[in-house]
BAMAR-535476 format. One line per 2 residues: number of its first residue (from 0); their letters; for each residue x, y, z of N, C-alpha, C, O. Coordinates in Angstrom, 2 decimals, padded with zeros to 5 digits, always signed. Layout:
N
NUM) a) X:Y:Z:X:Y:Z:X:Y:Z:X:Y:Z ~ ...
//
This chain:
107
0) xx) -014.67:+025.71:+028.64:-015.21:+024.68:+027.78:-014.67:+023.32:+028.26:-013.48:+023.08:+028.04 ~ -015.34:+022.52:+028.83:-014.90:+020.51:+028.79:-014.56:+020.10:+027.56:-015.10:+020.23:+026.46
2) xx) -013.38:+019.47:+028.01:-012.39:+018.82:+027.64:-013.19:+017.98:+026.21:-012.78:+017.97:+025.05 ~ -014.33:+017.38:+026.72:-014.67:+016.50:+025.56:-015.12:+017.13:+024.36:-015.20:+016.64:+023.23
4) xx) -015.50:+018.59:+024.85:-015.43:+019.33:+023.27:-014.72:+019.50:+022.18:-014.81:+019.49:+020.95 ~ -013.67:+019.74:+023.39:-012.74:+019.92:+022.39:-012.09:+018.31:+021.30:-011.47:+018.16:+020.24
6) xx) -012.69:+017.45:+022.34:-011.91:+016.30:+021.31:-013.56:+015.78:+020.28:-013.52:+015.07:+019.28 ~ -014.35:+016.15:+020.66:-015.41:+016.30:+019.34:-014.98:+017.30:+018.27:-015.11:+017.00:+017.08
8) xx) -014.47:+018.49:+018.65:-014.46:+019.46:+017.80:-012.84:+018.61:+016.37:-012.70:+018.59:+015.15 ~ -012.20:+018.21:+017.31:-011.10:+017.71:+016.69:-011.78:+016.40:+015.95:-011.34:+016.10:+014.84
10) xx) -012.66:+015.73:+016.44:-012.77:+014.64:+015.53:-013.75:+014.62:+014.30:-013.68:+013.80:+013.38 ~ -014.79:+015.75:+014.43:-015.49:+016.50:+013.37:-014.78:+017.25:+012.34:-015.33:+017.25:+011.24
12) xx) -013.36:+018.06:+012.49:-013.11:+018.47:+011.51:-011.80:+017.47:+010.48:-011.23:+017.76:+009.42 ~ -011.67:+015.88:+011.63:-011.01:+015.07:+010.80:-011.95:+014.12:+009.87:-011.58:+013.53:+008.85
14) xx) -013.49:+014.09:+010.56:-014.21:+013.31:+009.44:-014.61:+014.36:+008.65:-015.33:+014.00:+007.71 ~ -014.37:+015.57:+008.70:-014.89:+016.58:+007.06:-013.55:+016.41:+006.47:-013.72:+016.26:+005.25
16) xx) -012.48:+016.37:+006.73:-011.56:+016.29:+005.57:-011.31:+014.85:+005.13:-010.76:+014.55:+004.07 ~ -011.70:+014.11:+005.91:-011.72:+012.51:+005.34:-012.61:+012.13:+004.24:-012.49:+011.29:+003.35
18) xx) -013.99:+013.37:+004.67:-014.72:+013.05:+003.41:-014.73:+013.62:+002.21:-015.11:+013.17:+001.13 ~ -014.08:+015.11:+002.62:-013.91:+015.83:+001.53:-012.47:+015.40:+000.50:-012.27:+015.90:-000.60
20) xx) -011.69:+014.50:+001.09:-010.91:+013.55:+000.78:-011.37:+012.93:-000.14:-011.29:+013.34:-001.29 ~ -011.88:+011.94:+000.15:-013.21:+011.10:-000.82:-013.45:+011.70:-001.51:-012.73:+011.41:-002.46
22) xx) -014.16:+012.60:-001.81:-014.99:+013.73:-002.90:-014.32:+014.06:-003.69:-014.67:+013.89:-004.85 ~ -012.98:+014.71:-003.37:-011.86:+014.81:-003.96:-011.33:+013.91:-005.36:-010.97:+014.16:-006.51
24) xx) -011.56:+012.45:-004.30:-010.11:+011.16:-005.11:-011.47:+010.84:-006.14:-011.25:+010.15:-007.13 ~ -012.94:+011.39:-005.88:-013.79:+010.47:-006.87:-013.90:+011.21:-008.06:-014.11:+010.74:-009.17
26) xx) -013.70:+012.68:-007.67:-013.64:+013.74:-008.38:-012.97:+013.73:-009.54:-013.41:+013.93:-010.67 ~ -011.84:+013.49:-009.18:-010.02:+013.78:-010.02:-010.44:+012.20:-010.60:-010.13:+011.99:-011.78
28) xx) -011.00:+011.29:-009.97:-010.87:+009.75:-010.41:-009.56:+009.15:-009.96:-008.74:+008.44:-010.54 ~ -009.62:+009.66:-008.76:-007.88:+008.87:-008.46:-007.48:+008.55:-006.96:-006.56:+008.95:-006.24
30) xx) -008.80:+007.46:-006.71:-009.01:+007.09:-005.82:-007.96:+005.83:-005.43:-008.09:+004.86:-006.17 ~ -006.99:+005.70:-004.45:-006.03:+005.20:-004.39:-006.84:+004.39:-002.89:-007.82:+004.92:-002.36
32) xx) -006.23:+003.06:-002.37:-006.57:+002.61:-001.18:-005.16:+002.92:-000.03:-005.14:+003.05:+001.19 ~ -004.07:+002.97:-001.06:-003.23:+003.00:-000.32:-003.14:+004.09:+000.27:-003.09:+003.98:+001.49
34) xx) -003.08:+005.68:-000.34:-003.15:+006.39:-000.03:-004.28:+006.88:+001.03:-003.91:+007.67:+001.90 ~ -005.41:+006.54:+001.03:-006.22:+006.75:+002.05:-006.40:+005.94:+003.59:-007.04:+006.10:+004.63
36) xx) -005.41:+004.99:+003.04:-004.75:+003.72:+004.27:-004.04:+004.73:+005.13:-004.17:+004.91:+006.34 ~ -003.18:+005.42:+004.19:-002.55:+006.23:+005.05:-002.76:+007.35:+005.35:-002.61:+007.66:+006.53
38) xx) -003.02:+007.96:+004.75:-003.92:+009.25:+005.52:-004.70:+009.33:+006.75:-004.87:+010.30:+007.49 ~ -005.31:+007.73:+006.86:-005.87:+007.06:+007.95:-005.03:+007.21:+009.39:-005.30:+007.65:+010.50
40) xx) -004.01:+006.69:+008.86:-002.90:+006.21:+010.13:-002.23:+007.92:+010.02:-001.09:+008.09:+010.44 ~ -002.78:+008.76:+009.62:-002.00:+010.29:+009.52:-003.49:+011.00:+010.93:-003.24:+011.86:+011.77
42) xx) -004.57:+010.46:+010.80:-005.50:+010.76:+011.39:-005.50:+009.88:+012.31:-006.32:+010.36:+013.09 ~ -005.12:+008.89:+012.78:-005.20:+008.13:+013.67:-003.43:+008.99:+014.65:-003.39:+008.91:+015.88
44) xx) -002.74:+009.39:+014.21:-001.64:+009.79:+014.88:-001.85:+011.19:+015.42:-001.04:+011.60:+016.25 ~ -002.87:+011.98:+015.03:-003.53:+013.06:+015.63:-004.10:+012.77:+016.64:-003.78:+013.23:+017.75
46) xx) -004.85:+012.12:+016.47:-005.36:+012.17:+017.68:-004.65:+010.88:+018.67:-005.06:+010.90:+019.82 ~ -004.06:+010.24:+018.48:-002.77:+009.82:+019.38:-002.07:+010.99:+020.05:-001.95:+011.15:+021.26
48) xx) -001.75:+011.58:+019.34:-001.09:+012.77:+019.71:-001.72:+014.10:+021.04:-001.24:+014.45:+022.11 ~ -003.05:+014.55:+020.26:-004.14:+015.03:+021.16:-004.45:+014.25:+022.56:-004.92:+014.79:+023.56
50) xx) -004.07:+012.73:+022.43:-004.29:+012.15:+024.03:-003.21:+011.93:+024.76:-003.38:+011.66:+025.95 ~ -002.24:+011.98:+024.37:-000.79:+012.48:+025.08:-000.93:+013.86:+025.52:-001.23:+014.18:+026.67
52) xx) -000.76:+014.44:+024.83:-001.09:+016.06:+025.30:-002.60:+016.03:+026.50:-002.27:+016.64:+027.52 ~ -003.67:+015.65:+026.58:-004.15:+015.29:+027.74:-003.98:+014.47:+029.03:-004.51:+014.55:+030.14
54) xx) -003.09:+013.68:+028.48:-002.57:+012.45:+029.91:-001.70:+013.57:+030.18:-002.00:+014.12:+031.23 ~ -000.34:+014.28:+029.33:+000.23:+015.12:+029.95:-000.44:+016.39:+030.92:+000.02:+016.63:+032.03
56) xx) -001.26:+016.95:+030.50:-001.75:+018.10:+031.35:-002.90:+017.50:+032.22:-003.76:+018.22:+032.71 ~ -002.88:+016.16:+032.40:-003.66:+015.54:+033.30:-002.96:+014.95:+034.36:-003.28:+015.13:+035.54
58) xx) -001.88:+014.15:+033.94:-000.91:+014.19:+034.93:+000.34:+015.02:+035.87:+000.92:+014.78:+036.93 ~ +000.39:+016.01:+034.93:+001.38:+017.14:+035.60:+000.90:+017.92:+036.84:+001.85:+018.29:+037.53
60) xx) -000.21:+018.23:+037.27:-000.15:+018.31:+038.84:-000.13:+017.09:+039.57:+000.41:+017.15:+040.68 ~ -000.68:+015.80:+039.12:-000.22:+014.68:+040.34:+000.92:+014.64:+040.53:+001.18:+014.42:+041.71
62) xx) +002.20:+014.81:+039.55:+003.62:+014.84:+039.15:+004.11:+015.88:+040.35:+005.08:+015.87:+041.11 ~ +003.38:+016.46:+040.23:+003.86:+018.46:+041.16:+004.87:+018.92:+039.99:+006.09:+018.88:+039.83
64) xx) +003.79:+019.37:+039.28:+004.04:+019.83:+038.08:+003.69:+020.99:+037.85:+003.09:+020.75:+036.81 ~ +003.56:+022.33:+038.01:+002.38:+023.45:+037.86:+002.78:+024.22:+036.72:+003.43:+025.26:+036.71
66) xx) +002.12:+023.33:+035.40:+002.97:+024.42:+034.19:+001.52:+025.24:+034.09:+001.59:+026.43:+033.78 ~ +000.52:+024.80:+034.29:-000.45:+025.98:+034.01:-000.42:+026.41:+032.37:-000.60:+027.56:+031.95
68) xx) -000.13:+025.12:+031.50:-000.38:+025.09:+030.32:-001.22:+024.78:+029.54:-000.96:+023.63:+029.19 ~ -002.26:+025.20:+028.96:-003.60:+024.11:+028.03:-003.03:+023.28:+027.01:-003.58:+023.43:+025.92
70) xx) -002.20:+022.56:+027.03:-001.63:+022.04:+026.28:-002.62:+021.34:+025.53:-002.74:+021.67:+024.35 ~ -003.59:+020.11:+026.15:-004.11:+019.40:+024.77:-005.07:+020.86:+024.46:-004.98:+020.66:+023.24
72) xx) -005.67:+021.76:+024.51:-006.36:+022.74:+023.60:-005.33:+023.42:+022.93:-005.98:+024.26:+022.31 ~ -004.02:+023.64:+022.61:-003.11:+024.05:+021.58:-002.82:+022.90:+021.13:-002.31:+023.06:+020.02
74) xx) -002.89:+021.55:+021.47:-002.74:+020.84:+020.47:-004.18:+020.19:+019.42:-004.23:+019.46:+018.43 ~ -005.02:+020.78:+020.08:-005.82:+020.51:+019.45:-006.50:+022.00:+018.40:-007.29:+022.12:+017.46
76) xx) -005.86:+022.69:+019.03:-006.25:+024.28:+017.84:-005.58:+023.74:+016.43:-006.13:+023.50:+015.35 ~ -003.92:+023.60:+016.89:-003.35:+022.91:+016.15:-003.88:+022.12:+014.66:-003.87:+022.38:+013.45
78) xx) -004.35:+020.92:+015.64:-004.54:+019.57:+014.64:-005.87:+020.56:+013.83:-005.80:+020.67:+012.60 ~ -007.03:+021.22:+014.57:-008.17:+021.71:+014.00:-007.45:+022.53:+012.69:-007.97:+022.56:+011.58
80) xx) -006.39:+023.07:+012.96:-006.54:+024.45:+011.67:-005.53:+023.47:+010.20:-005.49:+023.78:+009.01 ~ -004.69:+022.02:+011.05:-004.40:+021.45:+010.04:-005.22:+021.18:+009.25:-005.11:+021.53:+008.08
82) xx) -006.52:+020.33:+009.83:-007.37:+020.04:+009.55:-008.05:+020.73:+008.20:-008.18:+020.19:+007.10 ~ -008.39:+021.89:+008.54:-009.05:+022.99:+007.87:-008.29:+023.40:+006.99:-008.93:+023.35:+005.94
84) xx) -007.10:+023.84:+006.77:-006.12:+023.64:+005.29:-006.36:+022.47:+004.58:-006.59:+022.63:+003.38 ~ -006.37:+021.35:+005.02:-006.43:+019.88:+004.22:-007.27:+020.32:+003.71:-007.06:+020.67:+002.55
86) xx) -008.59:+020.54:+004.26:-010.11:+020.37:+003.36:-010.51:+021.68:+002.99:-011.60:+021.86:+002.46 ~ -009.77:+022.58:+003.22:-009.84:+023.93:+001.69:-009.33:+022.98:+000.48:-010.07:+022.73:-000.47
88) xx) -007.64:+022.33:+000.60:-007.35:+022.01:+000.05:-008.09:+021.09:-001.23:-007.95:+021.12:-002.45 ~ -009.00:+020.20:-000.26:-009.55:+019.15:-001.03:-010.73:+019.81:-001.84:-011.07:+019.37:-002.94
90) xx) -011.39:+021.03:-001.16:-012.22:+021.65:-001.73:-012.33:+022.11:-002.98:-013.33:+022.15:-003.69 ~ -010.65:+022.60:-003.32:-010.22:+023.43:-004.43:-010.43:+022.55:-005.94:-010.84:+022.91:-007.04
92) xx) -009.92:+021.22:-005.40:-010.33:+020.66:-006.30:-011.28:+019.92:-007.15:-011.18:+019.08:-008.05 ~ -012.44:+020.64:-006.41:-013.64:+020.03:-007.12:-015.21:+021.20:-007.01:-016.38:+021.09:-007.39
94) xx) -014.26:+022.45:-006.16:-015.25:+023.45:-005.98:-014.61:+024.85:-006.94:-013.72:+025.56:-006.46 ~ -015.05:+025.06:-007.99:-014.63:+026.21:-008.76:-015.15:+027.51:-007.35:-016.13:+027.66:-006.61
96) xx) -014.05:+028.11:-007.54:-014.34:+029.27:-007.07:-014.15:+029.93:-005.96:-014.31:+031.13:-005.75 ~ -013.70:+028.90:-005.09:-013.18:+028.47:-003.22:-012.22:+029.47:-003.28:-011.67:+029.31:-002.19
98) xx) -011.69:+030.32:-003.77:-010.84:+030.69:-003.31:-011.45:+032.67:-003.33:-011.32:+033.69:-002.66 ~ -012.07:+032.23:-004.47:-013.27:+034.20:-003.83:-013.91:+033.98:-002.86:-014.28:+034.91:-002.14
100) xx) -014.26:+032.56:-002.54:-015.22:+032.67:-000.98:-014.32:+032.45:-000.28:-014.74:+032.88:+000.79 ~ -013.17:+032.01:-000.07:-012.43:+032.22:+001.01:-011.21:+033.41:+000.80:-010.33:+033.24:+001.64
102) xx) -011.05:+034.10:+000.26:-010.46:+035.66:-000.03:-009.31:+034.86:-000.25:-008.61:+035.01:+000.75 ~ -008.84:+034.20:-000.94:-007.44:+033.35:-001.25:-007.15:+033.69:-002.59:-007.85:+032.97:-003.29
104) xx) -006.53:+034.37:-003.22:-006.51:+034.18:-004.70:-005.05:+033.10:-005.05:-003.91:+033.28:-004.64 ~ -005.49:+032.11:-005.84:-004.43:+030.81:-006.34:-003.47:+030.49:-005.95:-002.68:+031.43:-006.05
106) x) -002.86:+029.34:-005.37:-002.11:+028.73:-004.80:-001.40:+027.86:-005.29:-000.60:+027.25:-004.57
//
């Protein structure tokens, strides 16, 4: 799979929890700016993070480097399954029932 999939795949499942975020704060009514300021800069450091982990396994054979590691795709499985906890998370709170469709019983 190219590389740029994987950083679509990572940036699709940070705009579903950004929105399911939203849905969430309008939900509960407790829509904060600050808090979503930062959550921002929590999503903006992911994928900071995800492009380090590519300059690294992009530069480590010019280096003579041979780790033969996928590093940005574990860091990006990573950030994806954070991802995907957040927005169960956000789910729970405004979707009765998320947790028989996802075989979870209460948390």
């Amino acid at each position: 799979m190219k590389l740029a999939v994987y950083a679509v795949i990572v940036a699709v499942a940070i705009l579903l929890d950004i929105i399911t975020g939203l849905l969430k704060a309008f939900y509960t009514k407790s829509f904060k700016s600050s808090v979503m300021r930062q959550g921002l800069f929590h999503k903006l450091g992911e994928l900071l993070a995800c492009g380090l982990l590519y300059g690294v396994q992009i530069a480590a054979p010019v280096l003579g480097i041979e780790a033969n590691l996928p590093l940005f795709q574990v860091g990006v499985g990573y950030c994806v399954l954070m991802e995907i906890g957040s927005i169960i998370e956000n789910l729970r709170a405004f979707t009765p029932g998320i947790d028989n469709i996802i075989g979870r019983k209460g948390a």
